[in-house]
VEXDREN-2710 file (C-alpha; in Angstrom, 1 decimal):
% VEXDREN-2710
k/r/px/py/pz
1/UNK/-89.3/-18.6/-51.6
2/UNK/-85.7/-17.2/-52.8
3/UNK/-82.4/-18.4/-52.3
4/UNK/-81.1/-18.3/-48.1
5/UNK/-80.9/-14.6/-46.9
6/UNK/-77.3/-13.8/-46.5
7/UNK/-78.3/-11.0/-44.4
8/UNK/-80.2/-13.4/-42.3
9/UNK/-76.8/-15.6/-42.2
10/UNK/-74.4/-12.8/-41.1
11/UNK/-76.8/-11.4/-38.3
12/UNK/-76.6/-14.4/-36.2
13/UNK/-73.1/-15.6/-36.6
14/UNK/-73.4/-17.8/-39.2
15/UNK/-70.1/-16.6/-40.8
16/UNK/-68.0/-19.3/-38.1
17/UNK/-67.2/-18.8/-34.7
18/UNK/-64.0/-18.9/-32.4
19/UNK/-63.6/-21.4/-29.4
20/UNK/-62.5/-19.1/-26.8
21/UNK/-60.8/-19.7/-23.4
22/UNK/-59.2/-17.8/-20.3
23/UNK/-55.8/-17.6/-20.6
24/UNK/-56.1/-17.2/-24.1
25/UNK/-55.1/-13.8/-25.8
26/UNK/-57.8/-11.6/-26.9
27/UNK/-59.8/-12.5/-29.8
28/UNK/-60.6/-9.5/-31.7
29/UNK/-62.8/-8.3/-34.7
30/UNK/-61.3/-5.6/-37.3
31/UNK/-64.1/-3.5/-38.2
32/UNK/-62.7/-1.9/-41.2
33/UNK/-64.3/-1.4/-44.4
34/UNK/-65.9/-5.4/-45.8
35/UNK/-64.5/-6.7/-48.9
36/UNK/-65.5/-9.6/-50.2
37/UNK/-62.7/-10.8/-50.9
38/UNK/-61.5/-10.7/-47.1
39/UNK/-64.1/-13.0/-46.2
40/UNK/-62.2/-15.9/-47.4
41/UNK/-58.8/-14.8/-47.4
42/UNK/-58.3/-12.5/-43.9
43/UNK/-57.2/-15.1/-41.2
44/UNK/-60.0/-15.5/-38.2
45/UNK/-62.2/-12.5/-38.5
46/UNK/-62.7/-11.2/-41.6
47/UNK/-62.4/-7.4/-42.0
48/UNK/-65.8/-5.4/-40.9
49/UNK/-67.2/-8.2/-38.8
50/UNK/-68.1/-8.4/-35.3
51/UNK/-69.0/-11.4/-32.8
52/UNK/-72.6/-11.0/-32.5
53/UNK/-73.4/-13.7/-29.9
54/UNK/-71.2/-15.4/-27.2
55/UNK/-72.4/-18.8/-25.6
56/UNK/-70.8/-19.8/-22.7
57/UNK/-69.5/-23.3/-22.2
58/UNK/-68.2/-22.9/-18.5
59/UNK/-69.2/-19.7/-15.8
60/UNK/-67.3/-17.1/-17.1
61/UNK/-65.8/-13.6/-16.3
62/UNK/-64.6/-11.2/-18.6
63/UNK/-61.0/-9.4/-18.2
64/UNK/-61.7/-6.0/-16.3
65/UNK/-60.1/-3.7/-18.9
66/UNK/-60.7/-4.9/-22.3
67/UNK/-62.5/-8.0/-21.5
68/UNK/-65.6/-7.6/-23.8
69/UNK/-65.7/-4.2/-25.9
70/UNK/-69.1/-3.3/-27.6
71/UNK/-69.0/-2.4/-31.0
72/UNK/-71.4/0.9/-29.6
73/UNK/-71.2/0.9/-25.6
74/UNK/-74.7/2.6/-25.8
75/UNK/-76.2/0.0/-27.2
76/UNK/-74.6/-3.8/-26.2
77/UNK/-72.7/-4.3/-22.4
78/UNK/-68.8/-4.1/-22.4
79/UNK/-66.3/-3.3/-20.0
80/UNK/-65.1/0.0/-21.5
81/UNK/-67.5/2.8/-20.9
82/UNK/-71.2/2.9/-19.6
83/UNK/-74.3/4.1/-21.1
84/UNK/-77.4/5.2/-18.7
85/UNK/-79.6/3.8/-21.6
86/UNK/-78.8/-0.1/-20.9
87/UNK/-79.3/-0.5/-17.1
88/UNK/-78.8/1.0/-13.9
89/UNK/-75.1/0.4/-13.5
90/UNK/-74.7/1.9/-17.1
91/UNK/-73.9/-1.6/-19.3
92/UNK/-70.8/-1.6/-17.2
93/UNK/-69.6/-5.3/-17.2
94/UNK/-67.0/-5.4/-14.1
95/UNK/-65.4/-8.5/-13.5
96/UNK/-67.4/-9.9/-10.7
97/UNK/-69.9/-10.0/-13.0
98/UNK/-69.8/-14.5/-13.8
99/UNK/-71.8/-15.6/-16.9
100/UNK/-73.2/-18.8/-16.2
101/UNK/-72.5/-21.9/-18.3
102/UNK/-74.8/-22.4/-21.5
103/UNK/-76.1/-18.4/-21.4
104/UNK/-75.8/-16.7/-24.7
105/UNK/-75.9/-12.8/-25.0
106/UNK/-76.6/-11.0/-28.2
107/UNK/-75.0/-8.2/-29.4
108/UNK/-72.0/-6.6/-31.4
109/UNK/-68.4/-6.7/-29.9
110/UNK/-65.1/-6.1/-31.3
111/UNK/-63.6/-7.9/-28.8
112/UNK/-63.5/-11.0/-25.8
113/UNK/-61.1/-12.0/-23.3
114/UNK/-62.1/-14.3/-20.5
115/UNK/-60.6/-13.6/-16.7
116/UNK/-62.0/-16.9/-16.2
117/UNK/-64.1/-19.7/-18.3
118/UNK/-64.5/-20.7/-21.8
119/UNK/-67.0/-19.6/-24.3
120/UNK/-67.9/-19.9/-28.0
121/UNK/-68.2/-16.5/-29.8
122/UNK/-69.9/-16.5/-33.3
123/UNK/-68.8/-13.8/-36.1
124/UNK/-71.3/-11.5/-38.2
125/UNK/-71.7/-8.4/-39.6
END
């Protein structure tokens, strides 16, 4: 066996994770272009990463506009746009939608703001 997969590592959020709670301002992801270097010196997030799981610690509810945005709405849930591909009501997170306390959703957003709750996002690539 090799050395640990780094590509294993940055898939599931092994690259830190942000405490988040309502109230809060936004946490965001830039997705520009990675750089190395940015992954120790940009503060939070660095440059081209994405949270790639959220775990919740209390029942949550996202902001209606802006609350959760999907890296690709056709693909992951998010409050901005719908895709007929994910589910019947299009991926559309609305905020009566709660999140109960220790769920955790998979996927790629740029970025998470809670109406209500608190949650832990982890950051990937």
């Amino acid at each position: 066996m090799g050395a640990n997969s780094t590509e294993v590592a940055y898939g599931f959020g092994q690259m830190g994770s942000i405490f988040h709670v309502s109230g809060d301002d936004a946490i965001t992801a830039d997705t520009s272009s990675y750089n190395s270097a940015d992954a120790v010196t940009h503060d939070v997030v660095p440059l081209g990463a994405v949270f790639v799981s959220i775990t919740f610690i209390e029942d949550s509810v996202f902001e209606s506009s802006n609350g959760l945005v999907a890296a690709n709405v056709k693909h992951y849930p998010s409050t901005e746009g719908t895709s007929a591909g994910i589910d019947s009501n299009g991926g559309l997170v609305t905020d009566t939608v709660v999140f109960p306390k220790g769920l955790t959703i998979y996927g790629r957003w740029t970025q998470i703001d809670l109406n209500s709750g608190k949650c832990i996002a982890y950051i990937g690539y």
